[in-house]
N, C-alpha and C positions, 0 to 999 in steps of 0.2 A: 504494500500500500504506500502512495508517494505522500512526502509531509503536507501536502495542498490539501490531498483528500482525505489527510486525516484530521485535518481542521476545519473541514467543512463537515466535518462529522460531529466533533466534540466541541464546536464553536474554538472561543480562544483557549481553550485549556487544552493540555495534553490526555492522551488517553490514560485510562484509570489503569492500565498492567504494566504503565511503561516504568522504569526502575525510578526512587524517587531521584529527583534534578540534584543538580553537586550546586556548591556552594564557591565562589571565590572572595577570598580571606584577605586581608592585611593588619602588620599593625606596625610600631612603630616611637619613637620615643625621645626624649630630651630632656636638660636640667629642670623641666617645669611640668610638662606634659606625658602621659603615655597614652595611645592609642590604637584600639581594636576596629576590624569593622570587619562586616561581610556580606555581600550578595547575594542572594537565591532568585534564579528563575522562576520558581515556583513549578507548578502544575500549568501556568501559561503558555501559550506555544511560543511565545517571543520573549526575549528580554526589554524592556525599556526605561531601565532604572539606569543612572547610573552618581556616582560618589567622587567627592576632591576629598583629600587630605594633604595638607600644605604643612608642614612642620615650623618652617621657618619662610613668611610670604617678604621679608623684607618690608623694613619701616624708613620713607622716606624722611620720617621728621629725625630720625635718631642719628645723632654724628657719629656713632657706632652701631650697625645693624646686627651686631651681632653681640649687644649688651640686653644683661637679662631681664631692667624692666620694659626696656623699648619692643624688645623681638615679639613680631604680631606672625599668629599662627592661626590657620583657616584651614576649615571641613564644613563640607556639603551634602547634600542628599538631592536627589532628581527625579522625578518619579514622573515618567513621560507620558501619554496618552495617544492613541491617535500614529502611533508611530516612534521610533526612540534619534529620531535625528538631531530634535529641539534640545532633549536630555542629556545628548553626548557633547552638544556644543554648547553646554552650560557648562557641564563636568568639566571641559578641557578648558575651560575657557573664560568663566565668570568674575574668577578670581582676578587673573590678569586685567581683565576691564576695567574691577573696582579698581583696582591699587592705581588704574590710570587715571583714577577721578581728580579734577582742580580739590574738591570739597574732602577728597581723603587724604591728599597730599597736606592739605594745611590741618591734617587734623580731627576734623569733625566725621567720626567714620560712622556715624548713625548714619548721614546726611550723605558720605562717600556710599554707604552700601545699597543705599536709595539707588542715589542717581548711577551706580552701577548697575542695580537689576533695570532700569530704564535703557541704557546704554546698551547694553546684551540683547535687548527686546531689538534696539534698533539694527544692531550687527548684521542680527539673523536678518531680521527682514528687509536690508539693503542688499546683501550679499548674493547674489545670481545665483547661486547652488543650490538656495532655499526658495529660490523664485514661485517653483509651486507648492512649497511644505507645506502640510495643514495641519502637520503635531502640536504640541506643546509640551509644556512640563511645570508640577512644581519646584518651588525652588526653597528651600529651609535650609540656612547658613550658620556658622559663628565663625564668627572673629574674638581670640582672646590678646588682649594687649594691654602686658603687665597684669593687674590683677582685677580686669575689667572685662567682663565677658558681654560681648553684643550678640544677639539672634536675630534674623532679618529672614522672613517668612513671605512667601506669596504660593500660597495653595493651600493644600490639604495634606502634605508631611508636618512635622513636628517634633522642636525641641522641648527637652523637660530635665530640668536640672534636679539630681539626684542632692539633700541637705539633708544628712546621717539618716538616710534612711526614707523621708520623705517627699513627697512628686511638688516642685513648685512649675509650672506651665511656662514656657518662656517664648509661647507660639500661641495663636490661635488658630482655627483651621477656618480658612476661608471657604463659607456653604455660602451657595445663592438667598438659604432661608435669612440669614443672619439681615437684622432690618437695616443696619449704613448699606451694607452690600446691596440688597434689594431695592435700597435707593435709588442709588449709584444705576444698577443696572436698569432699573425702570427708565430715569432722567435722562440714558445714552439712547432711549427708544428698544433698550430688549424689555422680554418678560420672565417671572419664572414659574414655570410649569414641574409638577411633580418631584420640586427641590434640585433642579436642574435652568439651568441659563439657557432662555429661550427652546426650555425642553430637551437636552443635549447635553451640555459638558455640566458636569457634577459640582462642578469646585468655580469659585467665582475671581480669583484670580491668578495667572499661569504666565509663565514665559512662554512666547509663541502664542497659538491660537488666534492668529493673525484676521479669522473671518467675523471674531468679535470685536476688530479695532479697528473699523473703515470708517469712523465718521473724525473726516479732516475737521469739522468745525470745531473738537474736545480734545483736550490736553489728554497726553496719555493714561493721566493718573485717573480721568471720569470716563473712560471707554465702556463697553458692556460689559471686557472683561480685560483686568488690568495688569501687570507686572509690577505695579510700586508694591513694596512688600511694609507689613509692619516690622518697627524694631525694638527691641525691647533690651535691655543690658542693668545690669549686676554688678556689685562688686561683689568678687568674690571674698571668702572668709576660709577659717580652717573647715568652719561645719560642710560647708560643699565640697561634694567627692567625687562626683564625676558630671557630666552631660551625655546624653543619650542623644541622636538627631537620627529619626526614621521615618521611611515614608509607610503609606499607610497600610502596607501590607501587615505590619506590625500593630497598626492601633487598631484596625480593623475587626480584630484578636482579642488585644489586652488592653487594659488601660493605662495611664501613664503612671499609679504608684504601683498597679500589680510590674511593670517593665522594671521600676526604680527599686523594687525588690527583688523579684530576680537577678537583677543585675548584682545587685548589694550581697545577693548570696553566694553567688559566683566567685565575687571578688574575695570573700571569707575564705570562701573554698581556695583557694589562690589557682584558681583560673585564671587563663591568658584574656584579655579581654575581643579578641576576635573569635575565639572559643566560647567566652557566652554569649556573643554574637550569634554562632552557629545553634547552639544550642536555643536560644529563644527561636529564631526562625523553625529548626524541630519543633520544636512545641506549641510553633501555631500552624507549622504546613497541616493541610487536609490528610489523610491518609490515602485517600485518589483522589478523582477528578470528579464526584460525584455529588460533590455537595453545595452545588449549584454558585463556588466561585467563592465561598468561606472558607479562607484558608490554602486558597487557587493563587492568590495574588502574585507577580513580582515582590520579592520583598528588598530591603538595602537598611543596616543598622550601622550608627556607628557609635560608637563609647570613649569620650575621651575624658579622662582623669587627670582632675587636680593633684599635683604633688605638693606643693605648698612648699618647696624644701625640703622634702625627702627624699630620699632616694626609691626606688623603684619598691626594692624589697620592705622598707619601713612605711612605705603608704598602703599595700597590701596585710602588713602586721599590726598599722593603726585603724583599719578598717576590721578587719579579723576581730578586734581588742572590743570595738565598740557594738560587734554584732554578738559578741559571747555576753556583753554586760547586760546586753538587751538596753541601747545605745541607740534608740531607734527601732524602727519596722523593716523588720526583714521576710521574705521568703521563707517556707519552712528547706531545713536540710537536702530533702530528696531532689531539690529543686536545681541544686545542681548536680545530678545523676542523668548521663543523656539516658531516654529512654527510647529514641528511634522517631522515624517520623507520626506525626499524625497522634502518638498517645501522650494525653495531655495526661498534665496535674491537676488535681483535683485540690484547691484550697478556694478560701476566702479570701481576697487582698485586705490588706486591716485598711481603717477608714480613716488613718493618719494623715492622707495624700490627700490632693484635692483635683478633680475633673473641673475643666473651667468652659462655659460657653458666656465669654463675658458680655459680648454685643446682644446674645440673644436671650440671655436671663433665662434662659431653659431647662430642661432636664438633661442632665450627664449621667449616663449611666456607667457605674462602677464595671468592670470587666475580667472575668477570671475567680467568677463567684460557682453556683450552683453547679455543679459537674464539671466543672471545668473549665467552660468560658462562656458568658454571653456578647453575644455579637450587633455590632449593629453596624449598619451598611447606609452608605448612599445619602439623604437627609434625615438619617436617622430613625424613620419609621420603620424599620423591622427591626425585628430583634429574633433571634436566633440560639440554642443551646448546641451541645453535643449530643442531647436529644433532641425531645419533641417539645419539652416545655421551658417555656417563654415567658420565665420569671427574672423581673428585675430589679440591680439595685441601684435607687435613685439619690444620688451624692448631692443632690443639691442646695441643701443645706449647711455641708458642710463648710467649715473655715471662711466665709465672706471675706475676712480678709485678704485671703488670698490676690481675690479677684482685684481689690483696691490697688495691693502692690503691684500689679500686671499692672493695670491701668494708669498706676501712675509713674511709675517706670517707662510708659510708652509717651505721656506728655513732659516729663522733668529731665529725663537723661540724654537727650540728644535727640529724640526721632520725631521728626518733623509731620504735621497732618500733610496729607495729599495737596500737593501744590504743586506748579511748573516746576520741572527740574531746572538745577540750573546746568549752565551751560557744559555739554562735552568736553572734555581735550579736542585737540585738532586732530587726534588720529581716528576720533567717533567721529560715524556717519550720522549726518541729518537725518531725524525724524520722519519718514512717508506711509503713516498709517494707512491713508486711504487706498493704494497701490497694492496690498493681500490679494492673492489672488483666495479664491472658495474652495472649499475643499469637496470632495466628493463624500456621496452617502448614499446609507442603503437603507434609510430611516428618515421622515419627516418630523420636525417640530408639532407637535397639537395643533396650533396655536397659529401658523403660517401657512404660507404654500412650502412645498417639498423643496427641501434644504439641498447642498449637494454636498455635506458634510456628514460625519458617519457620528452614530453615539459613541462619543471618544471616551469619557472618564464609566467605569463601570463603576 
């Protein structure tokens, strides 16, 4: 059977008896930093993720770039739709644009990683190559510099800073439901139908997705679907232990204190951190292709850890130290035992961590509760077990707080509301939204006449 017609059999997933997909690994490390990551295909027929890890990206305000409060070090996550061409050409590529920004060079890297996810939106869609692309990708960042950690978000992947134990959000996930979004996209002339942009792409704001940026009249930042990303930054302290940046093949699954436990257990365990990489994507692969796309996903994790001035081995012995004292919410033990793909853990995440839908004041459902994990897909409206029942748990009460510090971290620390970028370097290409060419489809919007764009974000 050729791989065409085995995908027009199984949709995009691979078939349920093919062996499970392999994983590709990295990690890596410095006087401040260590870091894991790893990639799974999934049960998908394509790959379209894909990851930066930057160790040392080179700081041009520093008269030594290679002194240890100056050196700025960058990881990404890609999570492509529609195609993985958008996602490779962020991967390879994003970083270098920001560092080219006027606004990062003098400094303001909230402001530089703005107007670089803006600057990479224009690349693509100057550049001939991509003349007919019609992919896109999210895009979820950091940048740490000295002891300042920035995140800069546009989609639906996600950072969440691991603080002894518990999940603090350092992303939001860009849904069409979310009411600024819904705005935004109503005011450019789209709609949202069934928690989807003009019935179609899942996630309200993407790098590429060029057939929702043709109106020459709106800045890029108010298009129907956007690249300016939120950014939100931290100073970091001893109690933060690592950052987590995954796309959603991961949250899909878990939620972000059941991740920040897992991970937490790992690291006790003195696991490598690309190894609990691996390990968390097992434990949310599907065990085939049958379970209608839960747990089918692409997935892409990455885990980088604060050392604070220890050394490798002493920050793995301070974290051990503070998960035996019960020092924090941790995973239970088995949690780091692989157990193969597809058979999950069976715990409750403790309700120390906080799930956050800040814009939309909504319900967040806690993930890796009742059998194993409940799921939720798409705008949220299904919910899903490792059975048949679809009991859930509703975090939203918890810690208010939380949501305050996100929000105002995103008005106090450097990240500007949606406004004209400013001006490129001279090696970025001018602006020509309205020039997208449409992409083809095998599906119409509700709502419109017949699209030529396919339903990119599942």
């Amino acid at each position: 059977m050729t791989r065409a017609r085995l995908a027009r059999l199984v949709g995009p997933f691979q078939n349920a008896d093919l062996d499970p997909p392999p994983q590709t690994s990295d990690k890596g490390e410095d006087d401040r930093l260590i870091y894991g990551l790893s990639a799974m295909q999934g049960w998908r027929i394509s790959m379209e993720d894909s990851h930066t890890a930057v160790l040392d990206l080179g700081n041009p305000n520093s008269t030594d770039p290679k002194k240890h409060p100056d050196k700025l070090s960058f990881f990404g996550v890609f999570d492509g739709h529609g195609g993985d061409k958008v996602a490779l050409f962020a991967g390879e590529n994003i970083h270098k644009i920001i560092a080219k920004q006027d606004s990062f060079k003098t400094g303001d890297y909230s402001r530089g990683l703005q107007d670089g996810f803006l600057a990479t939106d224009r690349a693509i869609l100057n550049d001939p190559k991509y003349e007919e692309e019609v992919s896109g990708c999210t895009a979820c960042v950091s940048l740490i510099a000295g002891n300042k950690l920035y995140v800069a978000n546009a989609g639906d992947s996600r950072g969440v800073l691991g603080i002894k134990g518990r999940a603090k959000p350092m992303s939001q996930d860009h849904k069409p439901q979310l009411e600024a979004e819904k705005n935004r996209i109503t005011a450019a002339g789209g709609f949202v139908d069934f928690g989807r942009v003009n019935g179609n792409l899942a996630l309200s704001r993407a790098i590429g997705d060029f057939e929702f940026k043709k109106s020459a009249d709106l800045s890029p930042e108010n298009q129907i679907v956007t690249a300016f990303p939120d950014v939100d930054s931290h100073d970091l302290t001893e109690e933060d232990e690592f950052l987590v940046l995954a796309c959603d093949g991961i949250w899909d699954c878990q939620s972000s204190q059941a991740v920040v436990e897992f991970v937490r257990r790992g690291i006790a365990a003195k696991q490598d951190l690309d190894k609990i990489c691996e390990n968390m994507m097992d434990n949310c692969l599907a065990s085939n292709s049958e379970t209608g796309g839960v747990g089918c996903d692409n997935m892409t994790m990455v885990i980088i850890g604060f050392l604070h001035g220890k050394t490798k081995e002493e920050w793995y012995e301070e974290i051990a130290r503070r998960v035996a004292n019960g020092d924090g919410p941790c995973a239970p033990p088995e949690y780091a035992e692989f157990r193969g793909p597809g058979v999950h853990h069976n715990y409750e995440d403790s309700d120390s961590g906080y799930e956050m839908d800040a814009e939309n004041k909504g319900k967040s459902f806690g993930v890796g509760g009742y059998r194993g994990r409940i799921i939720f897909l798409g705008d949220g409206t299904e919910v899903l077990t490792d059975s048949d029942d679809t009991e859930m748990f509703d975090n939203t009460d918890e810690d208010k707080d939380l949501e305050s510090q996100v929000s105002k971290n995103a008005s106090t620390d450097g990240a500007h509301a949606p406004q004209p970028a400013s001006e490129a370097s001279a090696t970025e290409p001018k602006p020509e939204t309205g020039d997208a060419k449409p992409s083809k489809s095998e599906t119409a919007p509700p709502k419109q006449e017949k699209s030529e764009s396919e339903d990119k974000k599942d």
